[in-house]
C-alpha positions as CSV (number, residue, x, y, z in Angstrom):
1,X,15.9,13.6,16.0
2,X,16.7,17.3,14.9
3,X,14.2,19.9,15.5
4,X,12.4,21.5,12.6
5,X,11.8,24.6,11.9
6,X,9.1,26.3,9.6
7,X,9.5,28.6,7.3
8,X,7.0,31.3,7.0
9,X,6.0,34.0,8.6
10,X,5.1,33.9,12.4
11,X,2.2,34.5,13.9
12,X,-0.7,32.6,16.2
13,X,-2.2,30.6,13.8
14,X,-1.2,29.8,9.7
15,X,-4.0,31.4,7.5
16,X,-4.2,29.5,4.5
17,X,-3.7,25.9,6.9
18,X,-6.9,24.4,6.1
19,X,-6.7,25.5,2.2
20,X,-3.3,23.5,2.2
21,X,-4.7,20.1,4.1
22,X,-7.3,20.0,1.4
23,X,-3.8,19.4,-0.8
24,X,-2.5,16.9,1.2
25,X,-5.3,15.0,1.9
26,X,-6.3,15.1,-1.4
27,X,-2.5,13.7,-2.6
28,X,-3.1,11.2,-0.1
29,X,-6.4,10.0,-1.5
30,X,-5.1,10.1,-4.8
31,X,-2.2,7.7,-3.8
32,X,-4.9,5.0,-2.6
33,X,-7.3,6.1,-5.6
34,X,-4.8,5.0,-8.0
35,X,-3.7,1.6,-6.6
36,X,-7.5,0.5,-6.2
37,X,-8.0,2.0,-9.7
38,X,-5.9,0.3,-11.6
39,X,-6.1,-3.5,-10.1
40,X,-9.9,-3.3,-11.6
41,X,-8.7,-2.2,-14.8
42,X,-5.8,-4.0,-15.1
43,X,-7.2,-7.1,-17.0
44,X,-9.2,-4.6,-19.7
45,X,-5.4,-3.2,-19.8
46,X,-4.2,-7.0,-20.7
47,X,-7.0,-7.7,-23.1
48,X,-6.0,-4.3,-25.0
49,X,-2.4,-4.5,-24.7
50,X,-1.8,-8.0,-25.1
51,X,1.3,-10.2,-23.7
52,X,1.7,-12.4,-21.1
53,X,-1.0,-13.1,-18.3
54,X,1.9,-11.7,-15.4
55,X,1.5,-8.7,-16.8
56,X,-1.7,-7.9,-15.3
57,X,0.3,-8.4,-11.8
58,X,3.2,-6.2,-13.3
59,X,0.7,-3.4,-13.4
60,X,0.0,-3.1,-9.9
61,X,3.9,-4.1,-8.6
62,X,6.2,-1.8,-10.8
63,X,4.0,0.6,-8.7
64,X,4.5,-0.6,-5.1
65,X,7.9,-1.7,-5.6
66,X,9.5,1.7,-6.2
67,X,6.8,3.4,-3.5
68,X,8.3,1.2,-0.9
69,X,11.7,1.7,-1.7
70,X,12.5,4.7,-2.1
71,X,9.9,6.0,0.7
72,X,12.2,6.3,3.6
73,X,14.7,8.2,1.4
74,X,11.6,10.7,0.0
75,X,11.0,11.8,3.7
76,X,14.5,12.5,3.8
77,X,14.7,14.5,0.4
78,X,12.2,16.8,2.3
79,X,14.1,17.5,5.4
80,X,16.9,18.8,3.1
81,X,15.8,20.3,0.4
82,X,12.2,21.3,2.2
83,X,9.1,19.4,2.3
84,X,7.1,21.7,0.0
85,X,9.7,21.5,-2.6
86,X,9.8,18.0,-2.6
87,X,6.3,17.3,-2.3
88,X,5.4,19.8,-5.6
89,X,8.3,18.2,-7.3
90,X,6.5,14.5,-6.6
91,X,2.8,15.7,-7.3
92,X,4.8,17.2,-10.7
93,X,5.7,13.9,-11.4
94,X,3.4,11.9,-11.0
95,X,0.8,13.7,-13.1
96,X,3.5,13.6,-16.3
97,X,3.5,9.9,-15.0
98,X,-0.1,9.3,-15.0
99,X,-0.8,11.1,-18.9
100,X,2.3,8.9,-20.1
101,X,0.4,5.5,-18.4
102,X,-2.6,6.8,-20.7
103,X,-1.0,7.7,-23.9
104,X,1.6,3.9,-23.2
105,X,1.4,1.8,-26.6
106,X,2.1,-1.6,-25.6
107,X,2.7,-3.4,-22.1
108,X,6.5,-2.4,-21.7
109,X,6.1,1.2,-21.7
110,X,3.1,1.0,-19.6
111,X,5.1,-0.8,-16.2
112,X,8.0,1.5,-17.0
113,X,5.4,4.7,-16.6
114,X,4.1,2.8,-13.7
115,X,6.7,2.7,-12.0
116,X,8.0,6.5,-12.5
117,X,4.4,6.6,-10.9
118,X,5.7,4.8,-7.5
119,X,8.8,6.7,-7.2
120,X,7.2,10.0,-7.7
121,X,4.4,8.9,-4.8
122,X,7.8,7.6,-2.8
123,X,8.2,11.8,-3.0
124,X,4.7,12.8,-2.1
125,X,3.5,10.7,0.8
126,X,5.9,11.1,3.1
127,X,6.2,15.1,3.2
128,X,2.1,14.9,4.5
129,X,2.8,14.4,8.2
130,X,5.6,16.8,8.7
131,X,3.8,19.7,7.1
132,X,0.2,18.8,9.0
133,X,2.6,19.5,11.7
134,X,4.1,22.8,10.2
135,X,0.9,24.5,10.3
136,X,-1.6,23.1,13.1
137,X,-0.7,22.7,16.8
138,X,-2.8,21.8,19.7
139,X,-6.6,20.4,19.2
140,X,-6.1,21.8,15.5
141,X,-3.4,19.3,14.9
142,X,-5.0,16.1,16.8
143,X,-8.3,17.7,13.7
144,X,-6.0,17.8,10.9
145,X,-4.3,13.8,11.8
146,X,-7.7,12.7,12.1
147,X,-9.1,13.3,9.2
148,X,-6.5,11.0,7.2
149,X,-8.7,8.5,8.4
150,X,-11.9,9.3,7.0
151,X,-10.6,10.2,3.9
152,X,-8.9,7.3,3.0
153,X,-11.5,5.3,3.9
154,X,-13.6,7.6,1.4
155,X,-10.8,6.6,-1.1
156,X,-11.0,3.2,0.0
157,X,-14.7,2.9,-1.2
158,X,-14.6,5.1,-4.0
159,X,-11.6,3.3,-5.5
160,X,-12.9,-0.1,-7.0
161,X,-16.4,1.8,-8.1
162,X,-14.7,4.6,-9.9
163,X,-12.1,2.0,-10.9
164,X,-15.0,0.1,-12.7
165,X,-16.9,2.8,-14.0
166,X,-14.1,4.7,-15.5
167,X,-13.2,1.5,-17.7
168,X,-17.0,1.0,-18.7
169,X,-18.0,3.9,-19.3
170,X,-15.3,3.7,-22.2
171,X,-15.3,7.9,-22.3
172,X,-14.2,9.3,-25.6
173,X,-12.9,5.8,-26.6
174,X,-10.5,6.0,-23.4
175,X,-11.3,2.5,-22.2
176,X,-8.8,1.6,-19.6
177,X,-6.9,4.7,-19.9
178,X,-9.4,6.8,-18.0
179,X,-8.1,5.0,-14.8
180,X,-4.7,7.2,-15.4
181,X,-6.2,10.6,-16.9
182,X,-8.6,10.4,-13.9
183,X,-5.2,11.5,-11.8
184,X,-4.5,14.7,-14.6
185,X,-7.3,16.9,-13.0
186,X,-7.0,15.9,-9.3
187,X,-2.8,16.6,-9.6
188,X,-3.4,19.7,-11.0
189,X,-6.0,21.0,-8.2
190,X,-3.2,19.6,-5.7
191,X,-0.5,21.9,-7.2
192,X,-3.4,25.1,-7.3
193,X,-3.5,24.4,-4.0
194,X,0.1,23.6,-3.6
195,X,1.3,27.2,-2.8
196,X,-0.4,27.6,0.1
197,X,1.8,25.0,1.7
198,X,4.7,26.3,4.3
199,X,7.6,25.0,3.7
200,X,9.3,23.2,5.9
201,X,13.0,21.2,6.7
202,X,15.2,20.2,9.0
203,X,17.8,22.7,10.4
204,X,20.3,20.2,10.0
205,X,20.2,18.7,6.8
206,X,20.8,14.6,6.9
207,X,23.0,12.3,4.6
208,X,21.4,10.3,2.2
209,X,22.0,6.7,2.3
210,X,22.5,5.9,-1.5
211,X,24.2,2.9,-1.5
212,X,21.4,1.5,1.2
213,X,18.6,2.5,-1.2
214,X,20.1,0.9,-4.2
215,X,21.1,-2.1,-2.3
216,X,17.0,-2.4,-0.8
217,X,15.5,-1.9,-4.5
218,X,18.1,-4.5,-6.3
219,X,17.5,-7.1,-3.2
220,X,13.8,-6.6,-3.1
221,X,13.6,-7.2,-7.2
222,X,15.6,-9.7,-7.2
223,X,13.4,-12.1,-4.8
224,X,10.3,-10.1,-6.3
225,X,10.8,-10.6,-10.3
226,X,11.2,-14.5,-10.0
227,X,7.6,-14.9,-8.3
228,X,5.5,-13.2,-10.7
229,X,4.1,-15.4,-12.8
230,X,5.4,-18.6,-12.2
231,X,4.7,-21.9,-11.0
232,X,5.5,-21.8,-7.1
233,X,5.6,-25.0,-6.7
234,X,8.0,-25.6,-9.0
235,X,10.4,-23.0,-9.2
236,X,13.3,-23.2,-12.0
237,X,16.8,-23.1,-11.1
238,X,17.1,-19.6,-12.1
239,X,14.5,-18.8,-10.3
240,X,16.3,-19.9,-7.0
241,X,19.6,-18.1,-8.4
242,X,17.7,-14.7,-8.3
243,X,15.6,-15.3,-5.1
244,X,19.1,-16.4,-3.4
245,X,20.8,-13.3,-4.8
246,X,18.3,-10.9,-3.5
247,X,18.1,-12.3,-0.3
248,X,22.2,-12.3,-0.1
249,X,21.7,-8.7,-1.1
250,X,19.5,-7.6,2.0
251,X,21.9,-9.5,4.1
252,X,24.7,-7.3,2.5
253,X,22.3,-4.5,3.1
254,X,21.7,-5.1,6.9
255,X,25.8,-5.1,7.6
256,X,26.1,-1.6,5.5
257,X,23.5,-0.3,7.4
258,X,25.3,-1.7,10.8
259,X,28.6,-0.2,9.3
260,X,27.1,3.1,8.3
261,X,26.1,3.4,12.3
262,X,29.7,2.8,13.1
263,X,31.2,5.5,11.1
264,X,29.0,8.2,12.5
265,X,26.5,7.9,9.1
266,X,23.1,8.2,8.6
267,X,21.5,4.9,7.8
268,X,18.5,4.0,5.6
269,X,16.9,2.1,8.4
270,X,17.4,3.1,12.3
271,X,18.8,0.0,14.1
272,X,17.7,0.8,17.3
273,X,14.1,0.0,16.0
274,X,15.0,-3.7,16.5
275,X,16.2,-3.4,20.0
276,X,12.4,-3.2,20.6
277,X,11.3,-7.3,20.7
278,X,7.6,-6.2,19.5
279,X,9.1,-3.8,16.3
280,X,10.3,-6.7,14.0
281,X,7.3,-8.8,14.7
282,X,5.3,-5.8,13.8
283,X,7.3,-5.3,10.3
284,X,6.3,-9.5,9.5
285,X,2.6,-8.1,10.6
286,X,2.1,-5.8,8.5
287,X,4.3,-7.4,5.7
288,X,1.9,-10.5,5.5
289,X,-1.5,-8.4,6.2
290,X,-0.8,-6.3,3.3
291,X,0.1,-9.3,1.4
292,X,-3.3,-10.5,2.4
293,X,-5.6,-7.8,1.3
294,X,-3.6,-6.6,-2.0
295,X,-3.2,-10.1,-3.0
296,X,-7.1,-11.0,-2.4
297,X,-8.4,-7.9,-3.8
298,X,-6.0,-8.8,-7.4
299,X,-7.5,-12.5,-7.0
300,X,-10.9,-11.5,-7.1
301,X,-10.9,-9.3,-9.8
302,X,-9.1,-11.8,-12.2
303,X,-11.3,-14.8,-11.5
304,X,-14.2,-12.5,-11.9
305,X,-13.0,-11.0,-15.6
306,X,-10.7,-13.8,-17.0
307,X,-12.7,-16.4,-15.2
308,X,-16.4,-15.8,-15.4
309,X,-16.2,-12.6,-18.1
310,X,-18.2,-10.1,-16.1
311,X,-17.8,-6.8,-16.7
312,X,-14.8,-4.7,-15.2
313,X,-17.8,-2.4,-13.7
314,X,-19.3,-5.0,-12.2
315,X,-16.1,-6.1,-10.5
316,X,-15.5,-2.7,-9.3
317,X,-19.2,-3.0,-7.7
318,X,-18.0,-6.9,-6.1
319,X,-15.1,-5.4,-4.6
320,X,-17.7,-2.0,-2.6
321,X,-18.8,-3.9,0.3
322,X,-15.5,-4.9,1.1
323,X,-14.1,-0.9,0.9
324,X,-17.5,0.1,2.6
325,X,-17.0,-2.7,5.4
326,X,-13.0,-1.2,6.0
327,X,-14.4,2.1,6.2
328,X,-17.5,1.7,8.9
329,X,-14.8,-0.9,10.8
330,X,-11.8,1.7,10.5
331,X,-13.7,4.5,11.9
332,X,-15.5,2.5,14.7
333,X,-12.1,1.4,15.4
334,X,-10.9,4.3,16.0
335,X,-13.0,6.1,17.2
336,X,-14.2,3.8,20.1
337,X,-12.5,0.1,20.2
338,X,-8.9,0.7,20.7
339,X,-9.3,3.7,23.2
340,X,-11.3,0.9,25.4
341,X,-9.3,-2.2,24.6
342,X,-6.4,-1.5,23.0
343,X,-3.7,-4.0,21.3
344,X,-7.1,-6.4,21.4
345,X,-8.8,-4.8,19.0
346,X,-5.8,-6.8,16.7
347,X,-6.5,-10.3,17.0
348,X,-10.5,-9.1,16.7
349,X,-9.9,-7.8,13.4
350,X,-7.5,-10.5,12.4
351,X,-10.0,-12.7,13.5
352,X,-13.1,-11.5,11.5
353,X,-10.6,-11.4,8.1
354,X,-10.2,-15.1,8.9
355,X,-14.1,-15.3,9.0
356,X,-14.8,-13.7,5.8
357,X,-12.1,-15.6,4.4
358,X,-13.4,-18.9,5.0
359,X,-17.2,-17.5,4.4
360,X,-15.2,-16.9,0.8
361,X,-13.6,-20.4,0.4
362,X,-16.9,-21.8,1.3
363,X,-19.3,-19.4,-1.6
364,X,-16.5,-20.3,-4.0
365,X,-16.6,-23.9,-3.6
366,X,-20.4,-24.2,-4.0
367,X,-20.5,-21.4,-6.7
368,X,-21.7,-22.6,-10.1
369,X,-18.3,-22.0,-11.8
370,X,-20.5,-19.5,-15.1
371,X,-22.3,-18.2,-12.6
372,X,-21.7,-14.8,-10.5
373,X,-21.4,-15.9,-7.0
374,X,-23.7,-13.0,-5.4
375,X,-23.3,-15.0,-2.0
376,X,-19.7,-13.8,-2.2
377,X,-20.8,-10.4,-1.2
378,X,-21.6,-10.8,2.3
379,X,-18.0,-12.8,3.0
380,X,-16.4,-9.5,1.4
381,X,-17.8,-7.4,3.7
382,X,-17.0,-9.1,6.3
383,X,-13.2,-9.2,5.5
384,X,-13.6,-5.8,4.9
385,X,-14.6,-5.0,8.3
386,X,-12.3,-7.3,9.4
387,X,-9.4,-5.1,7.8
388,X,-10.7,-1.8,8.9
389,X,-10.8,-3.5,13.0
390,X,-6.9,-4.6,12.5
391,X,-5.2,-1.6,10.9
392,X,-6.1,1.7,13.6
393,X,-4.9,-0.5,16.6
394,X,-2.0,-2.4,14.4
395,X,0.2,1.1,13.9
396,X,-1.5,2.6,17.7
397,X,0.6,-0.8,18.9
398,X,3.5,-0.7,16.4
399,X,4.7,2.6,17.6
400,X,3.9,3.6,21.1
401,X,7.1,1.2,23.2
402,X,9.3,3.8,20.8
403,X,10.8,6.6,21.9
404,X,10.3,10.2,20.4
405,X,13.3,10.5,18.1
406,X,12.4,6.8,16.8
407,X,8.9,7.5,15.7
408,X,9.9,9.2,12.5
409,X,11.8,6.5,11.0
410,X,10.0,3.9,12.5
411,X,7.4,5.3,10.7
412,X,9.0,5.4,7.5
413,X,9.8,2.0,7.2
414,X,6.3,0.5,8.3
415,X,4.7,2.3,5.4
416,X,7.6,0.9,3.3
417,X,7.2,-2.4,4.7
418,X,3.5,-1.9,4.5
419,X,4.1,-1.4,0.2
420,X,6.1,-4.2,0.2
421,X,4.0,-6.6,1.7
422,X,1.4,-5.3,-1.1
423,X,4.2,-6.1,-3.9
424,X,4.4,-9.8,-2.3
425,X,1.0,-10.1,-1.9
426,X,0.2,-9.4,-5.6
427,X,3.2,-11.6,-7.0
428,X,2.4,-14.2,-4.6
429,X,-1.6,-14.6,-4.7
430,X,-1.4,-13.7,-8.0
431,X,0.9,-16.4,-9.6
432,X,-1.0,-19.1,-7.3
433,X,-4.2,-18.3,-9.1
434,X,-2.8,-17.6,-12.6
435,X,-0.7,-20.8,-12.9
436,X,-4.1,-22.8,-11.0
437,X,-5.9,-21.3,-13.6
438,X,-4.0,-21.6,-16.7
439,X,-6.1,-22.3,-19.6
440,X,-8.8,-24.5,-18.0
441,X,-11.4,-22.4,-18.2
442,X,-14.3,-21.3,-15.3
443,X,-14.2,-24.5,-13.5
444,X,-10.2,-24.3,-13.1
445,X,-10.4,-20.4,-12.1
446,X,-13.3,-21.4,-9.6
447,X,-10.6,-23.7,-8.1
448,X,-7.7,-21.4,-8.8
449,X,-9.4,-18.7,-6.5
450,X,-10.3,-21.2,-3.7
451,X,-6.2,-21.9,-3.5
452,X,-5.5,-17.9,-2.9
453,X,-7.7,-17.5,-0.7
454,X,-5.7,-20.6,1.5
455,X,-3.0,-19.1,0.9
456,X,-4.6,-15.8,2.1
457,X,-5.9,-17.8,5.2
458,X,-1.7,-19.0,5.8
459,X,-0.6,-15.2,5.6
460,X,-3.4,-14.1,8.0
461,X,-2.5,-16.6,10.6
462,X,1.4,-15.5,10.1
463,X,-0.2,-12.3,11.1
464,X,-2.0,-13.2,13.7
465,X,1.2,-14.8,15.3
466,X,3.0,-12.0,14.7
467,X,0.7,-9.3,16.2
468,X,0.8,-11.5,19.6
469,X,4.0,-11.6,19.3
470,X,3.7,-7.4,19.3
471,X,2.2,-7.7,22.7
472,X,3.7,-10.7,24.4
473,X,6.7,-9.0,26.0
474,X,7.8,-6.7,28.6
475,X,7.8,-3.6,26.3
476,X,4.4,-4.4,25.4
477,X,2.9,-4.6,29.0
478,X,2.1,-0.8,28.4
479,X,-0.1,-0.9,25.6
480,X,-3.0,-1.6,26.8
């Protein structure tokens, strides 16, 4: 890994540091904010907007597709051209984004502005660590990391409420489209503050793997597109054609990025990362958590507004214990569990999902299917604090066997991974509970939502493997 240098002007300690955290933090918020936001209003999008039923998954995935793709080649966007630069240029973008997902007249145009959305957050997110560390050193920095925690757990929370009451409150006629303009004023306070930002690059500027990044987003589409929306169990033969493409695309992808290391290149994806025995375990960890709690948080909200007709504030209110369970769970982590115990605190929290999970299955399949299942509640917040115990001590694991000049990229492409496991998770859960669903009414949704959450249950055992797998070998014997 190149050194960095800053540029600004020296001295002891950057003035305006603090001033320009508030930016990143806030851009970093905003990210989560608008994910949480929309998956509650996605199905008062459908019901305005018409078309098919997938379209409501759509919504959410022509977001995370693009964020996950085009992430690790953002961070490198910033170490040529600077990470200010780049990180105004994607805040920019994503508030023209945003108003053109409010002002969208029909579905199309909606998941073509959604995903101008991802790709300018694929800009944005990853410039936040490398300028925290630009502008703070010592106890100051170890401040300014640690309070990415709490405030994306404050997102976290406020997401499904604000979510909810944007969409009710209906303000000026908005309806859904508050959800989007909601992201107008919190851009522009991020490029106010935007200025007071150092800028910041690598000396020596690296390549940019094109090829590798359009060979990643046509694979990834390709097995994505066909499992949205349909019937999993019974997959057409074009189906299989695109699924078998993509996959033959990422195997074509894996030899160019072996290749690209031969000739002296930069690759998309470092491959010494998979020299470590615990990395690609951690990559089908956090591929199939993220599945988990994406997909679960989609399933919910459907069965509660296409199944029972609640209202979409009241399933922004179903989904708060969850969010308030991940934030008390993420901090307590944190703060206290995996200092003491380490790479346990994993299976714990993996553990507790499964718990609320099953409380779930077990309120759903007892629920009266008009009824709102209040019992469901308690289960959420239990997954909830199962999610917030799993994810502090899954990255802590993930990236302490690598070496310094690995962490960056390692980084990179769990976050990516991370966004992809979310795309998977909504097409996934999603189609299992649509197609279970179909037109059957609140008895067939009641059973429809029972069969993602098993699914859910299948993916969180997957993890659970996998995070063992994390610490079951001779690299891992450090972590404690």
């Amino acid at each position: 890994m190149t050194a960095e240098r800053v540029l600004a002007p020296p001295g002891a300690a950057y003035r305006w540091r603090w001033w320009a955290l508030a930016a990143l933090l806030l851009a970093e918020a905003m990210n989560l904010l608008d994910a949480t936001i929309v998956q509650v209003a996605a199905p008062a999008v459908h019901a305005d907007l018409g078309g098919p039923v997938s379209d409501v998954q759509w919504y959410t995935t022509a977001y995370t597709l693009p964020f996950a793709v085009l992430l690790i080649t953002g961070g490198r966007l910033g170490d040529i051209a600077g990470r200010r630069r780049v990180f105004v240029l994607g805040v920019t973008g994503f508030l023209l984004a945003s108003v053109a997902c409010a002002l969208a007249p029909g579905a199309g145009p909606l998941i073509a502005f959604r995903a101008v959305q991802g790709a300018a957050a694929a800009l944005v997110i990853p410039q936040t660590i490398g300028l925290i560390k630009a502008m703070f050193a010592g106890a100051e920095l170890a401040r300014a990391l640690g309070a990415i925690g709490p405030v994306m757990g404050l997102a976290a929370v406020c997401g499904p409420v604000l979510g909810g009451f944007l969409t009710h409150a209906d303000l000026f006629g908005s309806s859904w489209r508050a959800a989007f303009l909601v992201n107008a004023p919190l851009s522009l306070l991020v490029l106010a503050l935007a200025p007071k930002l150092v800028d910041h690059r690598a000396p020596r500027r690296p390549a940019l793997d094109l090829t590798g990044t359009l060979l990643a987003m046509a694979g990834v589409g390709l097995v994505v597109h066909p499992l949205i929306g349909a019937d999993l169990a019974a997959l057409s033969g074009w189906n299989w054609a695109s699924i078998g493409a993509g996959l033959l695309l990422m195997a074509v992808f894996v030899r160019h990025q072996r290749g690209a290391v031969a000739a002296g290149r930069s690759p998309l994806v470092e491959p010494s990362l998979f020299a470590h025995r615990g990395f690609p375990a951690a990559l089908v960890a956090s591929a199939s958590f993220f599945a988990v709690t994406n997909g679960l948080m989609m399933v919910i909200v459907l069965q509660l507004q296409l199944g029972l007709y609640v209202t979409v504030l009241a399933a922004g209110l179903t989904l708060a214990p969850w969010s308030a369970g991940l934030a008390v769970a993420s901090w307590v982590a944190g703060a206290r569990l995996v200092p003491r115990f380490g790479h346990r605190t994993m299976p714990l929290g993996l553990a507790v999902l499964l718990a609320g999970a099953l409380a779930a299955i077990a309120v759903y399949r007892t629920a009266d299917p008009t009824a709102y299942p209040a019992p469901l509640l308690p289960a959420l917040a239990v997954v909830g604090l199962g999610v917030g115990l799993f994810t502090p001590a899954f990255f802590t694991v993930a990236l302490r066997p690598l070496r310094p000049q690995e962490i960056g990229s390692a980084a990179g492409l769990l976050n990516a991974v991370q966004q992809l496991g979310a795309t998977l998770g909504v097409a996934v859960l999603g189609s299992v509970y649509l197609h279970a669903a179909g037109p059957g009414g609140a008895a067939a949704s009641l059973h429809a939502v029972q069969l993602a959450f098993w699914a859910a249950v299948a993916l969180t055992v997957v993890s659970l493997v996998a995070a063992r797998m994390m610490t079951g070998g001779p690299e891992a014997g450090t972590v404690r």
